[in-house]
PAKOL-321178 format. One record per residue (C-alpha): residue number from 1; residue in one letter; x, y, z. Coordinates in steps of 0.02 Angstrom, whole numbers. Layout:
N
<rec NUM a <X Y Z>>,
...
//
This chain:
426
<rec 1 x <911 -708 -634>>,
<rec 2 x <1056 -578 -639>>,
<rec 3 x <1176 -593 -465>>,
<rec 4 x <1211 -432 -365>>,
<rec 5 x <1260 -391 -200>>,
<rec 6 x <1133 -438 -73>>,
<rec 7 x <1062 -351 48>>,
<rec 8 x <1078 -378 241>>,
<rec 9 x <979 -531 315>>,
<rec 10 x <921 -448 491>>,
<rec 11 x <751 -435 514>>,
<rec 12 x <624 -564 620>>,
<rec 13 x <446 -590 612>>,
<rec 14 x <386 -453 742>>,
<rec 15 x <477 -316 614>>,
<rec 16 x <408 -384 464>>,
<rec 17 x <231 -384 556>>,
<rec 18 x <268 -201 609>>,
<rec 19 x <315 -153 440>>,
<rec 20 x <151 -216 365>>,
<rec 21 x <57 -150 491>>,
<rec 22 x <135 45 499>>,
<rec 23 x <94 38 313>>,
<rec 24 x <-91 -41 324>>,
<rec 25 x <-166 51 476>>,
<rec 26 x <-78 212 427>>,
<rec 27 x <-108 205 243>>,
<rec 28 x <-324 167 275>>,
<rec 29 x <-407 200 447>>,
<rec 30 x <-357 393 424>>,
<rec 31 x <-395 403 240>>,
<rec 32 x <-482 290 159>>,
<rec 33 x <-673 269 242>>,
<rec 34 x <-718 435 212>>,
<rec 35 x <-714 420 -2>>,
<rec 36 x <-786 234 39>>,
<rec 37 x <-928 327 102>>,
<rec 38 x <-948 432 -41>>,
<rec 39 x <-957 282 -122>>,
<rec 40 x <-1076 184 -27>>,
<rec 41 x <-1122 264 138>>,
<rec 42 x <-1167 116 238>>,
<rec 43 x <-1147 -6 115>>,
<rec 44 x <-971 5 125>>,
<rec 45 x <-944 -122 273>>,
<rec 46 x <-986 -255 121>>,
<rec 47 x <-864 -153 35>>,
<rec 48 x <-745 -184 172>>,
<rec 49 x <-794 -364 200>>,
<rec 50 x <-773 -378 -12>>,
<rec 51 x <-589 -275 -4>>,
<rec 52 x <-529 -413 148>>,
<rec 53 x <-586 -576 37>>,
<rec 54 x <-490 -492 -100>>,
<rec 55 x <-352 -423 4>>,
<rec 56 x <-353 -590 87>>,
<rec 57 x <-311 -709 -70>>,
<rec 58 x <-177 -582 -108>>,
<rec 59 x <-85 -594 38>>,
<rec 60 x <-106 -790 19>>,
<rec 61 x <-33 -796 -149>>,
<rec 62 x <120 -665 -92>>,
<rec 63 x <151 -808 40>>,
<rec 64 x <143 -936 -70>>,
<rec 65 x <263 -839 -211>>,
<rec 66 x <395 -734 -75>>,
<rec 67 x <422 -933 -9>>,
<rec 68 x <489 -998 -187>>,
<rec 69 x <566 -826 -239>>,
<rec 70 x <647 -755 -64>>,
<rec 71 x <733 -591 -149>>,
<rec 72 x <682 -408 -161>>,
<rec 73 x <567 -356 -282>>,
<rec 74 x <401 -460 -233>>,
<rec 75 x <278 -483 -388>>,
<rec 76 x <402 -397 -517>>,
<rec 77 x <504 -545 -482>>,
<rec 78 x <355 -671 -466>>,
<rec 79 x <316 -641 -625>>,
<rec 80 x <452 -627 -710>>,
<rec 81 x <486 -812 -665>>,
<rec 82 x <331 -869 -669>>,
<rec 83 x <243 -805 -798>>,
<rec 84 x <392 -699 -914>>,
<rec 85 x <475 -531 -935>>,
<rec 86 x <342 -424 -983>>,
<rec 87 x <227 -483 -861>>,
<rec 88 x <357 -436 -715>>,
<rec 89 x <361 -274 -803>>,
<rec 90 x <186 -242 -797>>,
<rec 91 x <179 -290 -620>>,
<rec 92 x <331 -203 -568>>,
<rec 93 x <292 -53 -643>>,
<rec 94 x <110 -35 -591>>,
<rec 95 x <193 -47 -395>>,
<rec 96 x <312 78 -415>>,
<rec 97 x <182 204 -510>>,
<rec 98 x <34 168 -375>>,
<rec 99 x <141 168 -229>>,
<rec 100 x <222 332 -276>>,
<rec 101 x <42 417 -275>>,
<rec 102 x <9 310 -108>>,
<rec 103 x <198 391 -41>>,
<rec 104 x <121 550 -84>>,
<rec 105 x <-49 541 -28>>,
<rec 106 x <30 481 152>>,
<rec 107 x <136 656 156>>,
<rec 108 x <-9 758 132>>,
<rec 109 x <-98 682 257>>,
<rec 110 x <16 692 398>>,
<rec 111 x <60 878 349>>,
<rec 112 x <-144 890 358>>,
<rec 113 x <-142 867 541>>,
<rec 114 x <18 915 588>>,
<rec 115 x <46 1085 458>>,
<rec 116 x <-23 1238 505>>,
<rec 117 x <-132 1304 370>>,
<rec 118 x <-32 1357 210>>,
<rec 119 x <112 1261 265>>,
<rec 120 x <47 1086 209>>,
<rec 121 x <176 1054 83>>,
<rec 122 x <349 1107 128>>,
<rec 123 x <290 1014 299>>,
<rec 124 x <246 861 175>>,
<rec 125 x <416 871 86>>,
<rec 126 x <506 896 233>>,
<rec 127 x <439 725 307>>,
<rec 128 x <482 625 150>>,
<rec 129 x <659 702 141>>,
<rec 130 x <668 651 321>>,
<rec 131 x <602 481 325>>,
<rec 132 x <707 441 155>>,
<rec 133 x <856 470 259>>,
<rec 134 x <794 369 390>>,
<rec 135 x <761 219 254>>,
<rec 136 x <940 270 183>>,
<rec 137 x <1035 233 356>>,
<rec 138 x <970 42 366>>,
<rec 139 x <819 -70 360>>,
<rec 140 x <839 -117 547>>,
<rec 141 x <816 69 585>>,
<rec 142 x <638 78 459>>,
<rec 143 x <588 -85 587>>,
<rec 144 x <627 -9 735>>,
<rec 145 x <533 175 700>>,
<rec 146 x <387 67 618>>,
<rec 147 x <352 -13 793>>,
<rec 148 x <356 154 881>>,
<rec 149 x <231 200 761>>,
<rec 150 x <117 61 765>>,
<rec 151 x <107 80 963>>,
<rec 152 x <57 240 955>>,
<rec 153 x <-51 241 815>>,
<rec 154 x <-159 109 909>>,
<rec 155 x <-166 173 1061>>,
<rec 156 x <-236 342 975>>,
<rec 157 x <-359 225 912>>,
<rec 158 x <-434 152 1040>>,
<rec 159 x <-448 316 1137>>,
<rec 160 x <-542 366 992>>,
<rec 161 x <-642 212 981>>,
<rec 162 x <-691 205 1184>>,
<rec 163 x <-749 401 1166>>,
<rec 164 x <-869 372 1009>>,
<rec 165 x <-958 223 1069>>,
<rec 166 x <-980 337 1235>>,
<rec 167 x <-1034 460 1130>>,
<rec 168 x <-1167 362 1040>>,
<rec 169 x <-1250 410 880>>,
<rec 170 x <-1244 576 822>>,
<rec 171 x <-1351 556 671>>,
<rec 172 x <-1511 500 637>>,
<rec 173 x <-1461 429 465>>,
<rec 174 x <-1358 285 561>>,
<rec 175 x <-1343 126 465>>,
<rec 176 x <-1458 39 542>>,
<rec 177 x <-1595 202 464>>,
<rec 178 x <-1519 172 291>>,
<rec 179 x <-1527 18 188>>,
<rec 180 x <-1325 -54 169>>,
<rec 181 x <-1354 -98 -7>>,
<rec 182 x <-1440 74 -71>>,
<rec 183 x <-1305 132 -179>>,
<rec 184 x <-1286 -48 -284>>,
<rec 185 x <-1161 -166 -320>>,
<rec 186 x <-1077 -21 -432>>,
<rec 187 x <-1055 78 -265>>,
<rec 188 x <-1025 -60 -131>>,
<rec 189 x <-882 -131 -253>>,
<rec 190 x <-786 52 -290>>,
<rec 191 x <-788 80 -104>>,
<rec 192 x <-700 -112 -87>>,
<rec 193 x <-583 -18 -220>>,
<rec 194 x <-565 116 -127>>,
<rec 195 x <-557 20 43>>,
<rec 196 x <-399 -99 -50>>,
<rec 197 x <-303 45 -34>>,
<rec 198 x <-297 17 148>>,
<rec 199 x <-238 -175 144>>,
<rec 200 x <-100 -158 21>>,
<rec 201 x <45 -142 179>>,
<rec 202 x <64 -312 169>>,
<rec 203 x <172 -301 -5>>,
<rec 204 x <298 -203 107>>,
<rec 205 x <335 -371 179>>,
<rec 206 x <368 -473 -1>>,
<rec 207 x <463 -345 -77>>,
<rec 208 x <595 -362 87>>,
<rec 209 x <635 -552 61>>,
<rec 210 x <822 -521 42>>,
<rec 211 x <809 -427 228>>,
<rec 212 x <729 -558 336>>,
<rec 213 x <783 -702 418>>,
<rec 214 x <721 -866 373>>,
<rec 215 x <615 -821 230>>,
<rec 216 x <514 -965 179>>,
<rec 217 x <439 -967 347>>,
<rec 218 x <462 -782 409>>,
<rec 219 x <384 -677 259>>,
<rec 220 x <222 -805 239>>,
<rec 221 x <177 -788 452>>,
<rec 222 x <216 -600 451>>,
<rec 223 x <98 -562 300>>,
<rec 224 x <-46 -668 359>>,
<rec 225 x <-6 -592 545>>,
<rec 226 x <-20 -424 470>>,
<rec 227 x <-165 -428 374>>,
<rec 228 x <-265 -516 519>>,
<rec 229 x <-218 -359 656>>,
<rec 230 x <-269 -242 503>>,
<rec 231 x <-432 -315 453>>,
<rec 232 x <-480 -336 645>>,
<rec 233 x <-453 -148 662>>,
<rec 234 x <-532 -69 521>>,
<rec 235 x <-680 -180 564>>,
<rec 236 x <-694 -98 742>>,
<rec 237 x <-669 57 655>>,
<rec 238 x <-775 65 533>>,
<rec 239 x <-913 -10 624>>,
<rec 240 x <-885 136 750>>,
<rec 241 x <-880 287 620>>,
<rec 242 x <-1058 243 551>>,
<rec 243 x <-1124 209 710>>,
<rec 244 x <-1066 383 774>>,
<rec 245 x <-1076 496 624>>,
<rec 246 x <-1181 420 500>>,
<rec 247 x <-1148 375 324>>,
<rec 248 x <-1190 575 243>>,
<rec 249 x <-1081 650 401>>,
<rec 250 x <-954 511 366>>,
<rec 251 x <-936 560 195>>,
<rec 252 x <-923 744 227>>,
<rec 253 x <-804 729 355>>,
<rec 254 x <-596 746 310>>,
<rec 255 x <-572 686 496>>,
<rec 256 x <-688 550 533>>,
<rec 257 x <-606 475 658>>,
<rec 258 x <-562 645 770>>,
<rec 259 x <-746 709 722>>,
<rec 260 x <-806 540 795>>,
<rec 261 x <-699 558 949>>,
<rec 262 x <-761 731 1006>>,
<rec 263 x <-928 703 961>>,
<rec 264 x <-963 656 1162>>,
<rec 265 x <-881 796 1222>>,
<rec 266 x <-712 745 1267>>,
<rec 267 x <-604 883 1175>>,
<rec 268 x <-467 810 1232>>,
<rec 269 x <-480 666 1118>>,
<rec 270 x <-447 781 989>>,
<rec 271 x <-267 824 1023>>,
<rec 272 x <-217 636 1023>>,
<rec 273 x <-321 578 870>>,
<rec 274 x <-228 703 790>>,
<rec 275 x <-72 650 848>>,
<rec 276 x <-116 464 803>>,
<rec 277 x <-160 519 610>>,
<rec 278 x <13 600 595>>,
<rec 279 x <121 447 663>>,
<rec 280 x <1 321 560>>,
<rec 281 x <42 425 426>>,
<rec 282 x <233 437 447>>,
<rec 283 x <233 255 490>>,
<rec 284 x <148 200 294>>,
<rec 285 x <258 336 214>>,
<rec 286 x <408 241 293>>,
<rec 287 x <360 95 248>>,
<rec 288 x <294 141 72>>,
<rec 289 x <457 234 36>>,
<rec 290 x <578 67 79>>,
<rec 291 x <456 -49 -29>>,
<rec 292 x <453 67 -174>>,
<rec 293 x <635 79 -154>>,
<rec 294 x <682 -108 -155>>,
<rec 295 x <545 -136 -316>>,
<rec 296 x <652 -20 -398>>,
<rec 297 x <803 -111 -348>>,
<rec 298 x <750 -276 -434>>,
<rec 299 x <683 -175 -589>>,
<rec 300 x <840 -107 -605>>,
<rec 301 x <958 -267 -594>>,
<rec 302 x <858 -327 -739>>,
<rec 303 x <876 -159 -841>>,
<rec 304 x <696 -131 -839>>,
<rec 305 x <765 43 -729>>,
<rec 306 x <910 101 -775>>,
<rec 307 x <1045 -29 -705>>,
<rec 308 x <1129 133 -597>>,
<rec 309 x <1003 125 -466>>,
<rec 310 x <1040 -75 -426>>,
<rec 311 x <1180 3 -318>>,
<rec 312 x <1180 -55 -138>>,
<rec 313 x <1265 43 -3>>,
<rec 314 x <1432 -48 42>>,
<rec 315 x <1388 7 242>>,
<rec 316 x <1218 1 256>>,
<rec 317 x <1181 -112 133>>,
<rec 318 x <1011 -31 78>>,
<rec 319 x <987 14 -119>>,
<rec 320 x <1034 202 -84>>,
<rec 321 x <1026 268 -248>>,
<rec 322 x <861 173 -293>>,
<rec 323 x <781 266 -113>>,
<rec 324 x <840 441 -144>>,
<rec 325 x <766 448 -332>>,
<rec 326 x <591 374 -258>>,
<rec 327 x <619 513 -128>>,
<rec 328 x <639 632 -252>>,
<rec 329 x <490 573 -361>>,
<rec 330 x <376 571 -218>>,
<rec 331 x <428 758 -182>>,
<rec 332 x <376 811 -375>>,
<rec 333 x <221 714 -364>>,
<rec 334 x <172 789 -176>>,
<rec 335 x <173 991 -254>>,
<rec 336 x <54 935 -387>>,
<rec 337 x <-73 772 -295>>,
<rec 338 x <-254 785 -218>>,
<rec 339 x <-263 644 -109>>,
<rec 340 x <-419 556 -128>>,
<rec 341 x <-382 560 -309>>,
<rec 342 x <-217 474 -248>>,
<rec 343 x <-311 336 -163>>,
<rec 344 x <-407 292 -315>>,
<rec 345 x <-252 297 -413>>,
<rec 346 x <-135 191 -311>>,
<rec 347 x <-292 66 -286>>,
<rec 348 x <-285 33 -486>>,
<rec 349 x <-90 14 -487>>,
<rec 350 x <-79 -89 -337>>,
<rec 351 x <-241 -203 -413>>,
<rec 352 x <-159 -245 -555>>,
<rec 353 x <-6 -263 -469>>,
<rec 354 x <-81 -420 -356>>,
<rec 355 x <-172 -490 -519>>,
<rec 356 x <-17 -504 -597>>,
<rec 357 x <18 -610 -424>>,
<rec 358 x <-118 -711 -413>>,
<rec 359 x <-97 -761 -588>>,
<rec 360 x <98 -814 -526>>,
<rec 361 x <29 -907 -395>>,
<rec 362 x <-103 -1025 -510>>,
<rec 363 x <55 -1057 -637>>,
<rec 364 x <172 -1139 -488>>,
<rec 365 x <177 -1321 -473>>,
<rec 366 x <118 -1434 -348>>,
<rec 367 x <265 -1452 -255>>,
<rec 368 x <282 -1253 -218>>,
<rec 369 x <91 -1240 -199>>,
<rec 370 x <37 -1210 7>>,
<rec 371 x <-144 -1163 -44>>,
<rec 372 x <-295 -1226 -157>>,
<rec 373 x <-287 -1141 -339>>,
<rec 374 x <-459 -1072 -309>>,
<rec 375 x <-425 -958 -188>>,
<rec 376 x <-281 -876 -320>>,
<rec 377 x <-424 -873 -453>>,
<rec 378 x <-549 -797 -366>>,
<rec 379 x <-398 -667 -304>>,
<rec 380 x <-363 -631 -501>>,
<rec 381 x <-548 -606 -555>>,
<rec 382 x <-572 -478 -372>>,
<rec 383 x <-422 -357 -401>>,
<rec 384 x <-509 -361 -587>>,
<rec 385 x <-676 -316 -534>>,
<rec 386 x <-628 -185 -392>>,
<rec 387 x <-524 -95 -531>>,
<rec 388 x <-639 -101 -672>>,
<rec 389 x <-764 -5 -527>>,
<rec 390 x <-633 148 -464>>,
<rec 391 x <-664 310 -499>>,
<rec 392 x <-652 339 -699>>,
<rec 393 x <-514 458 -672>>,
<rec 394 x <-409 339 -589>>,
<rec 395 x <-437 223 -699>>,
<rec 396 x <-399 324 -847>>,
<rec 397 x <-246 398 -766>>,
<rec 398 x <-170 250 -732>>,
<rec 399 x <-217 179 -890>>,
<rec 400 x <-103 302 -967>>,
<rec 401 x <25 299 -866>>,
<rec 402 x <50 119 -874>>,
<rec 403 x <45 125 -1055>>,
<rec 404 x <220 256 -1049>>,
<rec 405 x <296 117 -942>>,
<rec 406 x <261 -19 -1070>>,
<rec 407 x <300 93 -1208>>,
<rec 408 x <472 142 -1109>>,
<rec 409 x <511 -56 -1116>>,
<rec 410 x <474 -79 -1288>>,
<rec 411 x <569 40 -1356>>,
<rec 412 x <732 19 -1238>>,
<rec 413 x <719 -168 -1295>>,
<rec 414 x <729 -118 -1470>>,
<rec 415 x <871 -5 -1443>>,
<rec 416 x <977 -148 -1354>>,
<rec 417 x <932 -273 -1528>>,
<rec 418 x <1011 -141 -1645>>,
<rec 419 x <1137 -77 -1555>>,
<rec 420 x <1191 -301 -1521>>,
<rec 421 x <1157 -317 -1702>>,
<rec 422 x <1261 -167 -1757>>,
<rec 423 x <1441 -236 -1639>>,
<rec 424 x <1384 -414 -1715>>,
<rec 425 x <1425 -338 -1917>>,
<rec 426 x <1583 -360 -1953>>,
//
């Protein structure tokens, strides 16, 4: 692997746990149940039950790999030792692509509760602009805003929990009144799609293994801590949406959780849902931003992004150059995104993204294996599955857009062979 200067060991387990989790709950309890819905209306509790087996071997195999490969970068460099170049590529390249549409969809939707109406987008650009410089000053600062975050964004949560189970149902099309597995398998497994979106915070954590202390034991704990507060949550959640509004109202709704909150009566609710939604948002977008960033980083010590933005900061020690062009990407790609096209669109990135990790994980040998090969199988043949289901736009979209990346490699590698052969002539 090509050396570079290394970025600054000084994060524990509670700020890689916080990281995770201001991406997770931020990134899916205020955006992604309401397209699940669409997808499945009640079925989509075994959509979220399928999304946190899938979600689950993930995480397991990012454990597994962030242990034997402690660096930035998480499955672009996984498989680039594991498994070769091209496959780090691929993964590498479907994270930065799917997390820029999940950086984008995350601005939106804290501009949606926060933005007056017409103002949604300079309020959205404003927040990445300000959270990149956040990100730009130092990773201990990113650890220290993300627990803010997460503290408030549960709190919000459970005030809007307690005031929808007093509420009670407000629909007589409850799940109990329609049958959980009416819309198929098709349906139950694009709403697991859908509902991935929501556990992917935990990749946050593997791409900062040059930036925690201790990282053979610190990154594994924090991801499987992480995912376990997450899946807890959207369970409560979830459970408490369709019990309130019903899978049709569910689906309708662009605020399910505020909807759900006020449906008793307590306006008051309202305010602080909406409050929650905009730090939960600020807290993924954070998070998203710094991941993206370091991904980048990696890609570009190996000249699979141009080798300029490998740069770290020589006082903060954060890759500065790498952050501010994902800052400016994310801007471009916030005046043009709809964001539940966004969610489908990350999903397939960051899918592919985790096959190419599970696949990692089945090559290593016994001596660097912590968990049973099976589990990292049936992880590869779920983030297949869940993709092959998303929308068909997302899936052609992405399809596309991974192709330009590969196509970008192939033809940069063929530039670097003449231009060696040429200096070799004599």
């Amino acid at each position: 692997m090509t050396t570079a200067t290394p970025l600054s060991r000084s994060l524990g387990t509670s700020d890689a746990v916080f990281i995770g989790l201001g991406s997770m709950i931020g990134a899916g309890v205020f955006a992604a149940f309401a397209p699940a819905a669409q997808a499945a209306g009640a079925g989509l509790l075994v959509g979220l039950v399928v999304a946190a087996i899938v979600a689950g071997c993930n995480a397991l195999a990012s454990a597994q790999l962030a242990a034997a490969y402690p660096v930035s970068g998480g499955t672009y460099v996984y498989g680039r030792e594991q498994l070769g170049h091209w496959w780090g590529f691929f993964a590498g390249w479907s994270f930065v692509v799917g997390k820029t549409a999940s950086c984008a969809a995350m601005a939106l939707t804290f501009a949606a509760y926060a933005a007056p109406a017409g103002w949604q987008k300079p309020v959205a650009v404003a927040a990445v602009c300000a959270l990149a410089a956040v990100n730009y000053r130092g990773v201990t600062r990113t650890a220290r805003l993300a627990r803010i975050i997460v503290v408030i964004v549960l709190a919000a949560l459970a005030v809007a929990v307690v005031a929808s189970a007093a509420a009670g149902p407000q629909s007589t099309a409850g799940p109990i009144d329609s049958p959980i597995l009416a819309s198929g398998p098709y349906g139950i497994l694009q709403s697991a799609g859908l509902l991935f979106f929501a556990f992917a915070g935990y990749a946050r954590i593997a791409t900062m293994g040059e930036e925690v202390r201790n990282p053979s034991r610190t990154i594994p704990r924090a991801i499987i801590i992480a995912l376990a507060i997450a899946i807890a949550v959207y369970a409560v959640v979830g459970t408490t949406l369709l019990a309130t509004l019903g899978p049709v109202a569910l689906a309708e709704s662009t605020a399910p959780i505020r909807d759900a909150a006020v449906a008793g009566g307590w306006s008051w609710t309202g305010p602080v849902v909406t409050i929650g939604a905009a730090f939960a948002a600020l807290g993924a977008l954070l998070a998203l931003i710094a991941g993206v960033g370091r991904t980048s980083l990696a890609m570009a010590r190996e000249a699979d992004l141009p080798r300029w933005l490998s740069a770290v900061h020589p006082r903060f020690q954060v890759p500065h150059r790498a952050e501010v062009v994902v800052a400016v990407a994310v801007v471009a790609v916030v005046l043009t995104i709809d964001v539940r096209g966004a969610i489908g669109f990350s999903s397939f990135g960051v899918l592919l993204y985790y096959f190419v990790a599970n696949v990692s994980a089945i090559t290593q040998g016994a001596d660097r294996r912590r968990f049973p090969r099976a589990v990292f199988v049936l992880g590869a043949a779920g983030c297949l599955v869940l993709a092959a289901t998303l929308p068909p736009s997302a899936i052609v979209g992405g399809v596309v857009v991974l192709a330009l990346g590969l196509l970008y490699r192939a033809i940069r590698i063929s530039v670097s062979r003449r231009l060696s052969d040429a200096e070799e002539l004599p």
